[in-house]
N, C-alpha and C positions, 0 to 999 in steps of 0.2 A: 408552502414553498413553491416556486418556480423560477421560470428564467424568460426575461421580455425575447417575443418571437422576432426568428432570423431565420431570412432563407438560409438554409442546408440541405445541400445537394449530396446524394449518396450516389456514385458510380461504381458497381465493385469490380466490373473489370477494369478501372483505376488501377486497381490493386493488385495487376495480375503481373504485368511489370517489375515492382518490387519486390512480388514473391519472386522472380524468376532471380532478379539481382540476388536476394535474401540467400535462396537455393546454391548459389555461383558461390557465395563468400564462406558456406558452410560446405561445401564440396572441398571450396580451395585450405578450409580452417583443417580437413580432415586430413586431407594428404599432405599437406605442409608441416602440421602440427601434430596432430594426436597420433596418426600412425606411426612417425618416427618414434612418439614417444612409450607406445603401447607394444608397436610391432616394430622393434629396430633391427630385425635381422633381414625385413622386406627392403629393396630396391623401391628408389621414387616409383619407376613405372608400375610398380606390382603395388604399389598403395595405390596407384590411381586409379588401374584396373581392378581392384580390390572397391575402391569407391564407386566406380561408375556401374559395378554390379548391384549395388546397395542404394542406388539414386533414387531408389521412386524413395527411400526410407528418408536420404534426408528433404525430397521435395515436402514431404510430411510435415517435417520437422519445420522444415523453412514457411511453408503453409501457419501453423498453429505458430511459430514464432510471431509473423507478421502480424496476423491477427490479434493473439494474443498483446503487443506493444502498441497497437494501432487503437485496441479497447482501452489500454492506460494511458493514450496522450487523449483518446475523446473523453476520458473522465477527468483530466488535467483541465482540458480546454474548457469545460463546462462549469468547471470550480472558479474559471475568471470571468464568466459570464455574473451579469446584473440578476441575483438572485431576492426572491421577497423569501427573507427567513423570517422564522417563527419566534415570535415575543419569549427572549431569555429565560425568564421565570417559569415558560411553560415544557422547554424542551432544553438542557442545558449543550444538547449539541448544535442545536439552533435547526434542527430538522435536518441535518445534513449527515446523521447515520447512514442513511439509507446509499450514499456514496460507497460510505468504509463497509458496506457490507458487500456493494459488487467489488470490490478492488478484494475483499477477501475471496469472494467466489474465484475471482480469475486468479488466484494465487493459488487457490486447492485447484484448481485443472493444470496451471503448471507445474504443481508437485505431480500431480496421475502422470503429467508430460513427462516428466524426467522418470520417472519410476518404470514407466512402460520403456523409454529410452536405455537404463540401466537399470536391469533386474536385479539386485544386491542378490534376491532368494534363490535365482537359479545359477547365477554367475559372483560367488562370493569371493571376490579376488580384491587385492590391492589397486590396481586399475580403476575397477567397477564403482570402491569405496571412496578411490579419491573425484572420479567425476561427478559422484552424487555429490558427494562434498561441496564442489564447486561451484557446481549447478545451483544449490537451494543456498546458499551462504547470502546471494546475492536478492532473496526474498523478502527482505523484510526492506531492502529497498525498495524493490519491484511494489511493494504495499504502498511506501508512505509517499516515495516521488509524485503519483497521480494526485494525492492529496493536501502537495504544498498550496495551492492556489486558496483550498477552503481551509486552510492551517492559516495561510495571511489574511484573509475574510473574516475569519472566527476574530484574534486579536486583533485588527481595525476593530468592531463591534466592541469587543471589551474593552478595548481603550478609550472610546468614543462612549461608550456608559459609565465608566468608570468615572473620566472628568465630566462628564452631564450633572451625575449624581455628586460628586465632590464639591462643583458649585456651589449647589443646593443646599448641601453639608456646611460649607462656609460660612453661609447666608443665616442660616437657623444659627449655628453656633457665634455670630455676632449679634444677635437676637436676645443668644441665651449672657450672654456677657454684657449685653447691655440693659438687663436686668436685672442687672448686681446679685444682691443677698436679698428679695426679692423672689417669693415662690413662682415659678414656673406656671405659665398657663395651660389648660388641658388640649387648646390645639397645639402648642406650641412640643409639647411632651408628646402627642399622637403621630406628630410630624417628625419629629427625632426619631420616635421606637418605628416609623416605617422605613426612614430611609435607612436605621441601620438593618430591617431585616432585608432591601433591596440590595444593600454595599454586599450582605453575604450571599448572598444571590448571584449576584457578578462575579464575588470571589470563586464562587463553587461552576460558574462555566469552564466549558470546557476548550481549550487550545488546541484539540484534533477533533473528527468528528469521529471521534470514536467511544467507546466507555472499558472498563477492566475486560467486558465477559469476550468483546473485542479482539483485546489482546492476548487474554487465555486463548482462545481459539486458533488464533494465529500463533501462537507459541507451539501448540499441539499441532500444527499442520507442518510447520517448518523443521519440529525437535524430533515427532513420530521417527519420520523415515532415519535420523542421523542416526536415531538410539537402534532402530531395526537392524541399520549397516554395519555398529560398532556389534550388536549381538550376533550377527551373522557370522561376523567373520570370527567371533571368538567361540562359535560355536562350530562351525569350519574346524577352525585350526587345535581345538580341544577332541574332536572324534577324528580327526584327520579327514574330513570328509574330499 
């Protein structure tokens, strides 16, 4: 597997810009929004100096945000680059796991994000419950978005061996019909029993680059924390903690 070489320039003070914008929209998201909704007995000004006490927290946030969205549009953009995959029969992801596995990595650091963000274990409240909620709901997007580009890759390829081999299929099966009642010759029958076990070879690729143990994993990273929040609070509210 690879991808034909392109200049790519890496500047990360580029990116110092954006965090600062990034930083502005979640300062202005907190006092506009969550405070009134969290703390509605505070005054605008007292949410904002209530925020601008707490800034370096979301410069943090807006930090690991940027970067974090910045690592899923450079694994997007890579998924449209000209890649050499690996012959179907040998890998049915086409070598292209190895994508779905950093897009899970930076999923498990933005769950650690949000969980450091909202402690469910020391702050078990309705609040805390519902912004994890929100937060991770939106995960399993954050997974597959980066990897529409090798999602349309994969099925071009299938499609594109699929009718290769169908020809092929055709071509033999007028061969075999034009042989009437008339036994079968032994290339012509070696040639049939390959392409069907090529046909089920194609069938059995895969349309993500990913496989089950994949998506177990990502099920456990995304489900963990809900099921921790929903125990928390029911264990909260059963000792009256």
């Amino acid at each position: 597997m690879g991808a034909d070489k392109s200049p790519i320039q890496t500047n990360y003070l580029s990116d110092f810009p954006s965090i600062v914008a990034t930083w502005a929209l979640l300062l202005s998201a907190s006092v506009l929004v969550l405070e009134p909704i969290f703390n509605p007995g505070y005054s605008l000004l007292q949410n904002l100096l209530r925020e601008i006490l707490y800034s370096y927290t979301r410069l943090l946030q807006a930090t690991f945000l940027w970067v974090f969205l910045s690592s899923m549009v450079a694994i997007y953009k890579i998924g449209r680059l000209p890649l050499r995959l690996k012959v179907f029969t040998e890998d049915r992801t086409l070598s292209l796991k190895p994508f779905a596995n950093t897009s899970l990595h930076l999923i498990t650091i933005y769950v650690i994000a949000i969980l450091l963000t909202f402690p469910i274990f020391l702050y078990p409240n309705f609040a805390v419950e519902l912004s994890l909620t929100i937060f991770l709901v939106p995960g399993l997007l954050f997974f597959l978005v980066p990897l529409f580009g090798l999602h349309k890759k994969m099925r071009e390829v299938r499609a594109e061996k699929s009718a290769q081999f169908g020809l092929r299929h055709s071509r033999v099966m007028s061969e075999v019909e034009a042989t009437g009642e008339a036994p079968l010759s032994e290339g012509l029958e070696h040639e049939l029993l390959a392409i069907d076990a090529i046909k089920r070879e194609i069938h059995q690729m895969h349309d993500w680059p990913f496989d089950i143990g994949t998506v177990l994993r990502l099920a456990g990273i995304l489900g963990a924390p809900l099921v921790a929040a929903v125990l928390a609070a029911y264990v909260t509210r059963l000792f009256g903690v």
